[in-house]
Steps between C-alpha positions, in 0.01 A plus 500: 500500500169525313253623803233477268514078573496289818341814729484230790850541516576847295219714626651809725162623616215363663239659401324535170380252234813414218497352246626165377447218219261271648596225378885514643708593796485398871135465608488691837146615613410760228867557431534615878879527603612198708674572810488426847568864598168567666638907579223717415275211294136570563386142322719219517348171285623199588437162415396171740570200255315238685282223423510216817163610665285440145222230549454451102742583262894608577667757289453862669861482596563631149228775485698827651758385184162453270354849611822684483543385105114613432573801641746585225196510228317843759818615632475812246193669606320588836199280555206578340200695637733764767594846449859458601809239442572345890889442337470900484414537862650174689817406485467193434751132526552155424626319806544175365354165657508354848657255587598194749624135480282283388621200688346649747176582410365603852741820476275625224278675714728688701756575216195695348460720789846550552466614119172753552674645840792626300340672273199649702764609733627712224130673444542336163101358460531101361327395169534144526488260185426119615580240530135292639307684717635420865781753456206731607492383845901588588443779280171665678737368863797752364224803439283448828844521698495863369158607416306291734166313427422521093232518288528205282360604124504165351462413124494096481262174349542412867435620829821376667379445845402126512570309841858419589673307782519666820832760463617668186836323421253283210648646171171473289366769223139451605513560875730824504227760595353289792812519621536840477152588624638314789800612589331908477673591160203550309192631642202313304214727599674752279668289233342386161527193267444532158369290217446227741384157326549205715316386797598539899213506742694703750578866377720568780377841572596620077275641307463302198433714120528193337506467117090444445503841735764704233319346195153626620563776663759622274851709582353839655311320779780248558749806488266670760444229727887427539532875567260463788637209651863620502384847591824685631668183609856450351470194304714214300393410157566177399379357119498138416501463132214197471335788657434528102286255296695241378435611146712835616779315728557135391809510622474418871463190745158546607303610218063552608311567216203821521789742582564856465599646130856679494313834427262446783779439733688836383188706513448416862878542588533862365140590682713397854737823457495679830522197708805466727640169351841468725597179259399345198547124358404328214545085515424183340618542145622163379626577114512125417157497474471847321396598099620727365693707841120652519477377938857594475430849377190528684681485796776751407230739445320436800814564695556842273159590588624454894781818425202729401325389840818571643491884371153524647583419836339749767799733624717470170569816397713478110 
């Protein structure tokens, strides 16, 4: 067998960066071995193919497939802009997708914490590829059940927190962190939301850096403001992709125009090293409305910028 070929399925090590054509051979995340074997895995990435909570435009169901191929075209080299190669230090997985029937769509929620409890159980940390953005909200339920009240670092066109109908059994991608303000798995005092550019009266208690705040301010200050907010607090990050300007991620359901450039985005990423991110997503990549793969491959390199923030947690030691 040629183990030069197909390391998704070939590769006998976990760590390091191999290798492999681009442009062939089974598109795991950055050629990351698949397995459900979670023995010893300190990142498992998994994907949450869902689309029924979108308000505009369907499609996301297909974005952990979208951002696994774009990941093929970086898979070769270490991000940019770090001193070190996470695949050297984390051993590192592809889980596959979640999944549950969907004749019975009201499952969904619960299948995905079912999901994150296996594989938090394990001490495996999640990086999440969506799927629309409610998988947050049984995702952030799975990680509060260990870690306790979060620090929600929040990268989105939208703030998420609109008002719902009394409860939380509503599966909407707009309302997901009122509910979870609610229901004490996110504590908003010390949470931030980033590149903010549509309108809610009510802030719920988050502090807004919204996208006229990054563009004016610039990265250092927005880098340094998130810093004090979190403080010490362990934290989720979770990046919606029309985050972006439209002119940088076309390809997603909810596109708001005056967004954050791709470069922007990973500037202010890498300055959040240090932080004690317990999870990591990255949702709402719809590749039917994509040119070119580039909102495709700007999530896959969002998410490979989450593995260096994963090096840099406080307490890691390799």
């Amino acid at each position: 067998m040629d183990e030069t070929a197909d390391h998704a399925f070939t590769a006998t090590d976990d760590y390091g960066t191999k290798f492999e054509p681009a442009y062939s051979g089974a598109t795991s995340f950055l050629r990351r071995r698949f397995t459900k074997d979670l023995t010893g895995i300190d990142i498992a990435v998994t994907g949450i193919p869902l689309d029924t909570a979108v308000t505009n435009r369907p499609g996301t169901r297909f974005g952990p497939r979208a951002i696994r191929e774009a990941s093929a075209q970086i898979a070769w080299a270490r991000p940019y802009g770090w001193h070190f190669d996470p695949l050297d230090r984390l051993r590192v997985i592809d889980y596959g997708d979640c999944a549950w029937d969907l004749g019975f769509p009201q499952t969904m929620p619960d299948a995905i914490v079912a999901h994150a409890d296996k594989i938090i159980a394990s001490g495996a940390t999640m990086l999440s590829l969506g799927g629309d953005h409610f998988i947050s909200y049984p995702l952030l339920k799975a990680h509060a059940k260990k870690y306790g009240p979060l620090s929600l670092v929040h990268f989105d066109a939208h703030c998420d927190t609109w008002s719902d109908e009394p409860g939380n059994n509503r599966v909407h991608h707009g309302t997901m962190f009122l509910h979870a303000a609610k229901d004490g798995l996110v504590v908003p005092e010390r949470s931030a939301q980033i590149g903010l550019r549509t309108h809610n009266e009510d802030k719920l208690g988050f502090n807004w850096l919204d996208a006229p705040f990054v563009h004016r301010r610039g990265t250092d200050e927005t880098i340094a403001e998130i810093r004090r907010i979190v403080g010490k607090n362990r934290a989720y990050l979770t990046f919606d992709i029309d985050c972006l300007d439209p002119a940088f991620a076309p390809g997603t359901g909810t596109p708001v125009c005056g967004g954050l450039s791709t470069a922007t985005a990973l500037e202010i990423l890498k300055g959040l090293a240090g932080i004690d991110f317990v999870g990591f997503d990255v949702v709402e990549v719809a590749p039917a409305y994509d040119v070119g793969q580039i909102t495709a491959l700007a999530g896959a390199s969002i998410a490979q910028e989450f593995l260096a923030l994963a090096c840099e947690r406080p307490g890691r030691t390799k």
